[in-house]
KELO-709570 format. One line per field, with one value per residue (C-alpha): residue number from 1; residue in three letters; y, z, x. Coordinates in nm, 4 decimals. Layout:
N
nr	(NUM, ...)
rest	(ala, ...)
py	(Y, ...)
pz	(Z, ...)
px	(X, ...)
***
This chain:
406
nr	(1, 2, 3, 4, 5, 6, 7, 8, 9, 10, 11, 12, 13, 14, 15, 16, 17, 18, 19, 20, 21, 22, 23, 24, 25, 26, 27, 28, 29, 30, 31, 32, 33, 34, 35, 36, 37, 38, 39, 40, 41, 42, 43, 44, 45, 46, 47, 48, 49, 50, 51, 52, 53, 54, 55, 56, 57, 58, 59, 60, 61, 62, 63, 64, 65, 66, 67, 68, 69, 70, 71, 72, 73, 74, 75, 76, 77, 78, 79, 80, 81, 82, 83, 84, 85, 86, 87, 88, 89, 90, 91, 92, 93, 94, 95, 96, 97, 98, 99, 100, 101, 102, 103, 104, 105, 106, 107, 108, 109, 110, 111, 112, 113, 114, 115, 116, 117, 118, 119, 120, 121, 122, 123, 124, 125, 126, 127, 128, 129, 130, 131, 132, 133, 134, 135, 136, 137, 138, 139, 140, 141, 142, 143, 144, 145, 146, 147, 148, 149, 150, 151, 152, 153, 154, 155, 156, 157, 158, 159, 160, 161, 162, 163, 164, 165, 166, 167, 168, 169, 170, 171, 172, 173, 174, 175, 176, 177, 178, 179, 180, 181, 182, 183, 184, 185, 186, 187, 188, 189, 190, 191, 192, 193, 194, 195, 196, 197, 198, 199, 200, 201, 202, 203, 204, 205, 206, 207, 208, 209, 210, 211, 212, 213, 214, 215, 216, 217, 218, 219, 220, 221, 222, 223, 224, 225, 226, 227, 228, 229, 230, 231, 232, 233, 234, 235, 236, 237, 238, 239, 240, 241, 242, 243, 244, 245, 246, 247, 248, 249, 250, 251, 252, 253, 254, 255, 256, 257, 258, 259, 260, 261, 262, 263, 264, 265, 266, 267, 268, 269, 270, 271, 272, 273, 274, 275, 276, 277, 278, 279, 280, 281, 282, 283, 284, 285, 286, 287, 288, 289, 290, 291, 292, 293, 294, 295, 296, 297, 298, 299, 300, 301, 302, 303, 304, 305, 306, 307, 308, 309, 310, 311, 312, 313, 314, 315, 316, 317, 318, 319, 320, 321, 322, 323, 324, 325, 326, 327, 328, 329, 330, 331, 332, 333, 334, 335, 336, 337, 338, 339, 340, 341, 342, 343, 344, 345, 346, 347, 348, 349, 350, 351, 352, 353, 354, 355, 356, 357, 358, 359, 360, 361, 362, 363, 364, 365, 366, 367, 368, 369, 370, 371, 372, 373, 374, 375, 376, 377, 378, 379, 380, 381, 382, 383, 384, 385, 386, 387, 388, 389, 390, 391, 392, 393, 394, 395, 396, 397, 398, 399, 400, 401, 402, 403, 404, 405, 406)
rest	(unk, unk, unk, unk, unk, unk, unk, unk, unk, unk, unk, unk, unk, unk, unk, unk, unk, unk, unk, unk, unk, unk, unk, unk, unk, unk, unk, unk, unk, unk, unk, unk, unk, unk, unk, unk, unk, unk, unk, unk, unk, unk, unk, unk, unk, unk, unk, unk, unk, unk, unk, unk, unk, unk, unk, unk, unk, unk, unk, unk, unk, unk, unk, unk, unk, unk, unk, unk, unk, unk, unk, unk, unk, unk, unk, unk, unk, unk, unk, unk, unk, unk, unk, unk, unk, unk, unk, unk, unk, unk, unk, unk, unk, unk, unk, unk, unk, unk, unk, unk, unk, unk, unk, unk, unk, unk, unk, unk, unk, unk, unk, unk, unk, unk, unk, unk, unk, unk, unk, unk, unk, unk, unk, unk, unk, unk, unk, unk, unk, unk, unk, unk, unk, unk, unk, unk, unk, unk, unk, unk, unk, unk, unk, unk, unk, unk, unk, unk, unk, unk, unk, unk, unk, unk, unk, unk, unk, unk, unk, unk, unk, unk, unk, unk, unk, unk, unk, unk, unk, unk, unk, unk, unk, unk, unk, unk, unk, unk, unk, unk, unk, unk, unk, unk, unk, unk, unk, unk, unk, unk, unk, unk, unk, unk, unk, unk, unk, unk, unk, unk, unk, unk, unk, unk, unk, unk, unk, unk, unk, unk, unk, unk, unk, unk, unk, unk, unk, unk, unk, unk, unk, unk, unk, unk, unk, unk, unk, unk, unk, unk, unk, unk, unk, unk, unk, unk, unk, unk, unk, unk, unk, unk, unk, unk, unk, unk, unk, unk, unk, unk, unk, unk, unk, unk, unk, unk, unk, unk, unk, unk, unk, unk, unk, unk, unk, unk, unk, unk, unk, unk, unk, unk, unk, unk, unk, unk, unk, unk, unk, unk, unk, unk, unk, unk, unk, unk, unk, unk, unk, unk, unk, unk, unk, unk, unk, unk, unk, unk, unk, unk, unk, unk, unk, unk, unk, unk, unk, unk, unk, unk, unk, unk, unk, unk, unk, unk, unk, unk, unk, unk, unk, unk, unk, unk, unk, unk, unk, unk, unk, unk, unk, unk, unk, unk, unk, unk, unk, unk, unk, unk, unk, unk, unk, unk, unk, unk, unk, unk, unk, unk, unk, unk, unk, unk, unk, unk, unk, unk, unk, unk, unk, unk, unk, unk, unk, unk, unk, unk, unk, unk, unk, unk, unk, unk, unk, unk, unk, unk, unk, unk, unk, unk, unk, unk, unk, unk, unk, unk, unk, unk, unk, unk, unk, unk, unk, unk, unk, unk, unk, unk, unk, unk, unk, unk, unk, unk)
py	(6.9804, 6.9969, 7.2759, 7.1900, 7.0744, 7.3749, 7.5398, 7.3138, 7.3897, 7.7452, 7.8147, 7.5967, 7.8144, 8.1552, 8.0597, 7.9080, 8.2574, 8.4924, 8.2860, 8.2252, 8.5587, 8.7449, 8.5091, 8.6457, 8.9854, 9.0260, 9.3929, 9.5952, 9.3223, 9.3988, 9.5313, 9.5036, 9.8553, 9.8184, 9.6032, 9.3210, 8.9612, 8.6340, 8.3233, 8.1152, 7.7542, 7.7513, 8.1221, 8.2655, 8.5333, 8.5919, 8.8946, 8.7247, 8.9343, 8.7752, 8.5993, 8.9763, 9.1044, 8.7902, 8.7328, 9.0537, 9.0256, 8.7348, 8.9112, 9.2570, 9.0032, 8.9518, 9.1867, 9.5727, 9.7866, 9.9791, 9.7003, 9.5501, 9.9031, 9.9192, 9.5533, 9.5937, 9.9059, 9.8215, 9.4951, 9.7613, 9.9815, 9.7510, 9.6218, 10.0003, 10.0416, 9.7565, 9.8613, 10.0001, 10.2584, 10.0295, 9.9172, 9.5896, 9.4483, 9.1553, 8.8264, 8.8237, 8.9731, 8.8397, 9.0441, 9.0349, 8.9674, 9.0462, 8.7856, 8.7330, 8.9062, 9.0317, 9.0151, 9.1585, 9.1103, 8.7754, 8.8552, 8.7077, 8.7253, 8.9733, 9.0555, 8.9132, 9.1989, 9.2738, 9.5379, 9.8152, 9.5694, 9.5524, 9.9303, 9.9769, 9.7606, 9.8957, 10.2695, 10.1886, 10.0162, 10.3276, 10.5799, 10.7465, 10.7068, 10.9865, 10.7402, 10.5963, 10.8584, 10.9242, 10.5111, 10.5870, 10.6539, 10.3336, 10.1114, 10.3196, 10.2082, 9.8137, 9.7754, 9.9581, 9.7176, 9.4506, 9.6270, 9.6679, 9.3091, 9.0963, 9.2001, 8.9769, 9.0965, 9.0159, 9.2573, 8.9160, 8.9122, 8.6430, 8.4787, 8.5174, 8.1700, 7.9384, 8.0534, 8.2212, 8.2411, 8.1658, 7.8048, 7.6691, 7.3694, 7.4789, 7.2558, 7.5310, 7.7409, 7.4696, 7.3418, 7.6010, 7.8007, 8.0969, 8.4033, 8.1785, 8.1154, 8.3583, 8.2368, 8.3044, 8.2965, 8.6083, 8.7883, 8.7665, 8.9235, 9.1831, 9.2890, 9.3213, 9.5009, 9.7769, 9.8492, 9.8593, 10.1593, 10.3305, 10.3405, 10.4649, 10.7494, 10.8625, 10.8639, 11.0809, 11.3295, 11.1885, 11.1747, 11.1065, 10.8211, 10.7073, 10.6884, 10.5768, 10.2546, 10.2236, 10.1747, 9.9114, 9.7098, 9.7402, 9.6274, 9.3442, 9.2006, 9.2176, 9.0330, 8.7608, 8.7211, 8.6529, 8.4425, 8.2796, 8.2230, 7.8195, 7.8421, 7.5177, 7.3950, 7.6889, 7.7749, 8.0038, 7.8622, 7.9789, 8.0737, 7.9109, 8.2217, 7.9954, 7.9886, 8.0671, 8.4171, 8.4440, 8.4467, 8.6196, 8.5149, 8.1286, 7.9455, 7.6587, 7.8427, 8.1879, 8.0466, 8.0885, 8.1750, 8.1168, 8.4580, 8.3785, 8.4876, 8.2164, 7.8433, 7.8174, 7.5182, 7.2787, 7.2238, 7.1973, 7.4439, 7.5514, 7.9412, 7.8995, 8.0156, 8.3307, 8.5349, 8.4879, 8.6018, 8.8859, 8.9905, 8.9406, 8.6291, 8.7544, 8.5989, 8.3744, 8.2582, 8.2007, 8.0219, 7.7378, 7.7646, 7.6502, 7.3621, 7.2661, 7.3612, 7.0879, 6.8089, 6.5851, 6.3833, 6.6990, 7.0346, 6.9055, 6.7398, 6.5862, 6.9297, 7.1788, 7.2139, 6.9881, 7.2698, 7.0101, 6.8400, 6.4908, 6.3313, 6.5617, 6.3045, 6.5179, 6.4672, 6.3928, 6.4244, 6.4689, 6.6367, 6.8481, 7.2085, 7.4194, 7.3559, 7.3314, 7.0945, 7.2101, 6.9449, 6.8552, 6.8954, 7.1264, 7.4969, 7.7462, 8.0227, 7.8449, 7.7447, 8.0932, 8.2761, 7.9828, 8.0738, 8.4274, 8.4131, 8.2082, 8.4605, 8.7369, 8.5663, 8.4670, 8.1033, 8.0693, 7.7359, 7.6497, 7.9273, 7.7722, 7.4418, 7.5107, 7.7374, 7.4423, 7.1899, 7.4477, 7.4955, 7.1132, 7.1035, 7.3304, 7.2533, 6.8752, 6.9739, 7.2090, 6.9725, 6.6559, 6.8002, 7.1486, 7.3278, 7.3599, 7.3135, 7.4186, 7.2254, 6.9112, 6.5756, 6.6226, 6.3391, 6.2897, 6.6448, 6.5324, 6.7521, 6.6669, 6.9438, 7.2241, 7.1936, 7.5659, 7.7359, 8.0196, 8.2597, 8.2862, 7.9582, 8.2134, 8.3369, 8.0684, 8.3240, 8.5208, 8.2135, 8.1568, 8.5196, 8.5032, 8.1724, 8.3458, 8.6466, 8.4025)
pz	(8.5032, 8.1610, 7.9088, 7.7209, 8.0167, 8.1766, 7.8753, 7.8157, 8.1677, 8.1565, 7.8428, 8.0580, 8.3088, 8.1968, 7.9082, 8.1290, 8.3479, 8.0623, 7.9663, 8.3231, 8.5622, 8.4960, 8.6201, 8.9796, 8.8997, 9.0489, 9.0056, 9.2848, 9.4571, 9.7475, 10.0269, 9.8556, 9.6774, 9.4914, 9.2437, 9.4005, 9.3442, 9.4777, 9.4999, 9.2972, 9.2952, 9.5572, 9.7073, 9.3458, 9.5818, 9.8174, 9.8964, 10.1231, 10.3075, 10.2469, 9.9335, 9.7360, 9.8463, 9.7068, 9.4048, 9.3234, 9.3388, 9.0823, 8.8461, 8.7887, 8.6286, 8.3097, 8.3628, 8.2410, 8.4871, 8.3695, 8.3719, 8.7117, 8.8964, 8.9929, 9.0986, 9.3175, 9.4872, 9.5254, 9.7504, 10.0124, 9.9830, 10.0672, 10.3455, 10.5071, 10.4257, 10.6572, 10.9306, 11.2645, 11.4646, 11.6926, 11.4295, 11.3780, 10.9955, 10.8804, 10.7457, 10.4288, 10.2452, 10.0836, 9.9112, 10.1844, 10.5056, 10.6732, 10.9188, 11.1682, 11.3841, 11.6822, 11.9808, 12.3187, 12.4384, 12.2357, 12.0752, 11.7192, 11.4709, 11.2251, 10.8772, 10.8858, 10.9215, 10.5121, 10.4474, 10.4108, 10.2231, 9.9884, 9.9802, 9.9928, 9.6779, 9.4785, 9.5624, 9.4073, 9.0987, 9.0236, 9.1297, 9.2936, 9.6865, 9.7198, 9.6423, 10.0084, 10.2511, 10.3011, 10.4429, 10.6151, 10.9585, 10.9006, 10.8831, 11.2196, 11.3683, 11.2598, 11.3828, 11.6980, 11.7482, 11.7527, 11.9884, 12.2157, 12.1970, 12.0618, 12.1871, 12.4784, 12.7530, 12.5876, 12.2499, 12.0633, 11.9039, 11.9226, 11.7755, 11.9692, 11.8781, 11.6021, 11.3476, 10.9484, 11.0628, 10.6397, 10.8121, 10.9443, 11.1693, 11.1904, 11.5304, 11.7066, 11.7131, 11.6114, 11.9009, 12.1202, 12.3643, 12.3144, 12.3220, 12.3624, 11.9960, 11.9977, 11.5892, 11.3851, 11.1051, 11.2470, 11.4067, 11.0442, 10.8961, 11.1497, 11.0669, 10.7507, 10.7960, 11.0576, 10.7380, 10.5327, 10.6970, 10.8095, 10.4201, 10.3214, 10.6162, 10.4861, 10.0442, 10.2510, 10.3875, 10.7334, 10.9333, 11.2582, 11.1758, 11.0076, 11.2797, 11.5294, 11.2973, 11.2226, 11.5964, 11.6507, 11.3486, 11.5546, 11.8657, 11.7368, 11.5833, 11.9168, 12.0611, 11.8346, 11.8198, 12.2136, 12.2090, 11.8456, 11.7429, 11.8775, 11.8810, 11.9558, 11.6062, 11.4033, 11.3447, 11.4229, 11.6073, 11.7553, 12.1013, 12.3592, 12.6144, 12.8467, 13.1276, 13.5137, 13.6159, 13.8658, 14.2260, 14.4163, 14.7885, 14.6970, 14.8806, 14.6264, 14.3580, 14.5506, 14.5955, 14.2472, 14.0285, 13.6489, 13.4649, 13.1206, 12.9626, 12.6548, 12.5906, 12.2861, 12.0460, 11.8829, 11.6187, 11.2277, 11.0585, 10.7614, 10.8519, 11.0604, 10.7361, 10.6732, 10.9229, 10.5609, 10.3519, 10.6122, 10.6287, 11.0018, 10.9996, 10.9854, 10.7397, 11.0286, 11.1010, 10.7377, 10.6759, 10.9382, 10.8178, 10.4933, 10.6373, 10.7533, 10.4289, 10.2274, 10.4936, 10.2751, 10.6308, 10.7393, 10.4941, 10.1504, 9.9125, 9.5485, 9.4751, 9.7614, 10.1247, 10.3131, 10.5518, 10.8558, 10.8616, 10.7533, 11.1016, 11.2863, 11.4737, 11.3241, 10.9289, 10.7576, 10.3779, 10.3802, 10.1870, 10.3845, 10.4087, 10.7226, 10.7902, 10.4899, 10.5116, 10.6473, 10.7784, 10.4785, 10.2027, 9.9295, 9.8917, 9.6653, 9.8849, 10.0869, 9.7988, 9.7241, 10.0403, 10.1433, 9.7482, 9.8048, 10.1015, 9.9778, 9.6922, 9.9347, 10.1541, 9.8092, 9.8254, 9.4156, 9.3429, 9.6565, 9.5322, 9.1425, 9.2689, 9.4462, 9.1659, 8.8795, 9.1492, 9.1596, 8.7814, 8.7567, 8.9993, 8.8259, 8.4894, 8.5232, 8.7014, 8.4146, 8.1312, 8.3446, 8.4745, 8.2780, 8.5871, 8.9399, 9.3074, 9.6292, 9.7784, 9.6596, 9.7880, 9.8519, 9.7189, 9.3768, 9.2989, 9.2555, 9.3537, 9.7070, 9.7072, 9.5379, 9.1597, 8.9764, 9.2440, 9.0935, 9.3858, 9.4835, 9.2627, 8.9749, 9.1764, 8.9409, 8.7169, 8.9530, 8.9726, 8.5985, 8.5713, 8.8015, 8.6199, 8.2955, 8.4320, 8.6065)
px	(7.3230, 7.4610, 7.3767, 7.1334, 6.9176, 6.9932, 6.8819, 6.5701, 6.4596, 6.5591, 6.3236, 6.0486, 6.0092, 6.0238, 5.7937, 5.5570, 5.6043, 5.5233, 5.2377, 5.0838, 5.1877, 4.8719, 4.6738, 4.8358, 4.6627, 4.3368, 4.1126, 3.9883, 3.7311, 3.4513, 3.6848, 3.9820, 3.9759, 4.3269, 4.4465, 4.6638, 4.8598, 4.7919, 4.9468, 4.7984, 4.6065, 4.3865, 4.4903, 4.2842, 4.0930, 4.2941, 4.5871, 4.8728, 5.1103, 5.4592, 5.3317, 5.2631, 5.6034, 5.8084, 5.6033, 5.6415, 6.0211, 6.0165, 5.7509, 5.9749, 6.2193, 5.9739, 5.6831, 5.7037, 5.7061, 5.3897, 5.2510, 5.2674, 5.3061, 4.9470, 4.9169, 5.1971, 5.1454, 4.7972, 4.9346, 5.0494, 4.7620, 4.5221, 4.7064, 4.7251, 4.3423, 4.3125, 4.5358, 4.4049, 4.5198, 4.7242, 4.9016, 4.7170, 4.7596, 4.5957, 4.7646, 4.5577, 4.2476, 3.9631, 3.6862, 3.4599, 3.6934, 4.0459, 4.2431, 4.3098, 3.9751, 4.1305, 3.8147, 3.9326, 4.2259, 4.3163, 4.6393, 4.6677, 4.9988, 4.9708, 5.1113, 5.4641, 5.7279, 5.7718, 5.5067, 5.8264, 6.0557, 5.7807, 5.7062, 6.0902, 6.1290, 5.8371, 5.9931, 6.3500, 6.2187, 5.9920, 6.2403, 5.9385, 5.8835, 5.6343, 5.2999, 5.3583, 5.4147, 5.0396, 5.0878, 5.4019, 5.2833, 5.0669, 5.3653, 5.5379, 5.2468, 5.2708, 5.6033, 5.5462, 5.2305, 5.5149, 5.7221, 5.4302, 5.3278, 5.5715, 5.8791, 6.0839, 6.3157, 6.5789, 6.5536, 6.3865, 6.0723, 5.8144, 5.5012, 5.1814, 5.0749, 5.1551, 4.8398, 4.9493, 5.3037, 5.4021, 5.6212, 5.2962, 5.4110, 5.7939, 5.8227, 5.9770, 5.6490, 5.3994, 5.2103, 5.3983, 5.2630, 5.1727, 5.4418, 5.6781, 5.8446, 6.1614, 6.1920, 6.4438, 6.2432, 6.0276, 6.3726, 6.5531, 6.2635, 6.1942, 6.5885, 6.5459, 6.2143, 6.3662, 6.6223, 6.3575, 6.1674, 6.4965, 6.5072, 6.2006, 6.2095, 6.5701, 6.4100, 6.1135, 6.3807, 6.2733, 6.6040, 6.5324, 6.2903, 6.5799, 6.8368, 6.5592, 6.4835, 6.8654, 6.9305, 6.6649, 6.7739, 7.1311, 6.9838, 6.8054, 7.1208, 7.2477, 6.9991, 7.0007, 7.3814, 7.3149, 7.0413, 7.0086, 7.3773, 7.4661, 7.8863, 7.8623, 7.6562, 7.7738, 7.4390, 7.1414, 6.8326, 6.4817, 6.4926, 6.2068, 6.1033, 5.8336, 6.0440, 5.9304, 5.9634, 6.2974, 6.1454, 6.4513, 6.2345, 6.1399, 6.4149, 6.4318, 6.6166, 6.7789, 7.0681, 7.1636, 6.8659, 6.8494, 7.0900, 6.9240, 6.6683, 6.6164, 6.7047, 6.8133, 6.5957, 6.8561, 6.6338, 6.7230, 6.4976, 6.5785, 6.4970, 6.8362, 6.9952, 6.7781, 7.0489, 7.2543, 6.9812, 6.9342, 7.3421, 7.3216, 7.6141, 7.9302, 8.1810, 8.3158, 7.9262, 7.8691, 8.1445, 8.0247, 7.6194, 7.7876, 7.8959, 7.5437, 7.4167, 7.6450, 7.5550, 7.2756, 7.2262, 7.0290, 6.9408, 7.1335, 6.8276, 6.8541, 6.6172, 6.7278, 6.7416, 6.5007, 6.2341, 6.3292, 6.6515, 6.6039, 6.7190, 6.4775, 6.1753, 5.9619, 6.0515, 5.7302, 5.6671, 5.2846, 5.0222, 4.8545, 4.6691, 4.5911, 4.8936, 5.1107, 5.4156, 5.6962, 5.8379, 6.0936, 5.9394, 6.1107, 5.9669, 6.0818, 6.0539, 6.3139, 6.5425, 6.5761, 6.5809, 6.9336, 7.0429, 7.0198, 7.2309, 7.5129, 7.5233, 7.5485, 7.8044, 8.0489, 7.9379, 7.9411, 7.9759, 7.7001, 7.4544, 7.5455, 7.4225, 7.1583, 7.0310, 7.0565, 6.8768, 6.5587, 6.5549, 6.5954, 6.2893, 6.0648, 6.1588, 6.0736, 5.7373, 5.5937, 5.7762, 5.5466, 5.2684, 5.2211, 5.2679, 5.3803, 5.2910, 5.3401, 5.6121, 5.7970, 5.9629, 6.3197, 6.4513, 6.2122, 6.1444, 5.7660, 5.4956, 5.3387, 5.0519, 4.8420, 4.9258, 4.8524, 5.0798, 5.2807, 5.3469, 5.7335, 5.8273, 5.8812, 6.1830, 6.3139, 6.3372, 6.5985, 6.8177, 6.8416, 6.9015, 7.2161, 7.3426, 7.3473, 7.5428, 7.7975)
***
């Protein structure tokens, strides 16, 4: 990209941001009694779990913090207000209903592990922590729901079924049964989330708390390193857990009866980079993701890194909702979660590119079509679904910041 496109694109999108980004800010609304953030397009109603917390992150870049303070805080708030005394924490929130509806004992996902990185991020941009430790024991609870029901043998966590998991039809959960998606998708986040509270207990002067979350984020690396890490592909996977149980008496297998606890999914995904964004690689495992990142047979797009590597079966460019695409298309969540990785791991010149190709991306959309979508084609940068979409795509705004500083 040369300079003045760069430029022409840059202006683009952070004009189009400061013009549009309030229309993410929705007032307090039937059961939702806070002030929250939405995605966007066809989400107008509706608070999303991961969707608040990362939109959020791009909006600090342009929006004062007075501003935006309320909106954001609110996103967490609401979520508590809606969380039960097991820990249970819905997906998303309309005005007049929460999801999923948990009835007996059917076992439903809930809100992605991020509700702390959100309240984490929203305390150190305030400088004030105190407005969430009325919620605090809330959160304990959430993550201790997923220890009590989402938690494998081997330290992994896992999907209880393949419904709101953010990826919809990633193939290594998609279609699945259920509990048995060890993804890395869910274990990188769940890492970052067990920092996230060890963080907010030790800014609330609540030490133990601290260590006790700072020892499960430990042990979870462990795990994954184990079960996640392929030495062979130089890359991190999802782990399948619906194996038999071992059966020391059945004659068949005691002779030598299966000594692991996952299979490992060989599948190219592009979450299999989020141990990066996460600081769980070491430099060693970076250094080979890289070289899965640069191949354009698989991840490496015209506009980013394909959701499904290109020579997958399952690669399908399609429009579709309930579930989104994942299988190729171009997000920008995804863009930026890889970018923000290779920046962490010293990757300059990757993280450089990959920047320019997602301000090429949503530069040409709002200079074509006056706005942007959802997710993209990976090889035209054209728009595949839900035009008006704002959400995380203004994490643009991130990536042009870091270009300028470079």
């Amino acid at each position: 990209m040369n300079s003045k496109e760069f430029e022409r694109y840059s202006t683009l999108i952070t004009e189009y941001a400061k013009s549009n980004y309030k229309k993410c800010f929705r007032e307090p609304d039937g059961i939702l009694k806070h002030k929250f953030i939405v995605p966007g397009s066809c989400y107008s109603n509706q608070l999303w779990d991961w969707d608040s917390w990362l939109t959020d992150i791009a909006l600090r870049k342009i929006a004062d913090g007075k501003d935006i303070e309320e909106y954001e805080k609110g996103c967490v708030l609401n979520f508590l207000d809606h969380t039960k005394d097991s820990g249970y924490m819905p997906i998303f929130i309309s005005p007049v209903s929460a999801s999923p509806v948990i009835v007996g004992d059917n076992l439903r996902n809930i809100h992605k592990p991020c509700i702390a990185q959100h309240a984490l991020f929203i305390s150190e941009n305030s400088g004030n922590v105190e407005w969430i430790r009325c919620g605090f024991d809330k959160i304990k609870s959430y993550i201790n729901w997923y220890d009590t029901n989402c938690r494998h043998e081997s330290g992994l966590y896992f999907w209880t079924d393949d419904s709101a998991i953010g990826v919809d039809n990633d193939p290594s959960t998609f279609y699945r049964p259920k509990n048995s998606s060890a993804s890395i998708y869910l274990n990188s986040l769940m890492y970052k989330e067990l920092l996230a509270i060890a963080s907010l207990a030790k800014m609330l002067g609540l030490d133990e708390v601290y260590t006790e979350f700072i020892g499960k984020a430990e042990s979870l690396n462990t795990a994954m390193h184990e079960c996640l890490w392929d030495e062979r592909d130089g890359f991190f996977y999802s782990a399948d857990l619906n194996l038999l149980p071992v059966n020391p008496n059945e004659k068949l297998h005691s002779g030598a009866p299966r000594h692991w606890s996952t299979l490992i999914q060989r599948i190219d995904v592009w979450s299999g980079f989020m141990p990066m964004w996460a600081g769980i690689a070491t430099p060693e495992e970076a250094r080979r993701m890289v070289e899965r990142y640069r191949d354009a047979r698989t991840f490496n797009a015209p506009y980013g890194v394909r959701t499904l590597g290109k020579c997958e079966k399952m690669y399908c460019i399609v429009k579709s909702g309930n579930p989104s695409c994942w299988l190729g298309p171009i997000w920008g969540i995804s863009n930026y979660m890889v970018f923000d990785g290779l920046v962490r791991y010293g990757f300059t010149e990757e993280a450089r590119e990959l920047a320019e190709k997602t301000v090429t991306l949503f530069g040409k959309d709002i200079e074509e079509c006056g706005e942007m979508h959802e997710y993209y084609d990976p090889e035209r940068g054209v728009g595949v679904n839900n035009p008006g979409f704002q959400n995380w795509n203004f994490l643009a705004l991130n990536m042009i910041e870091w270009l300028n500083n470079l």
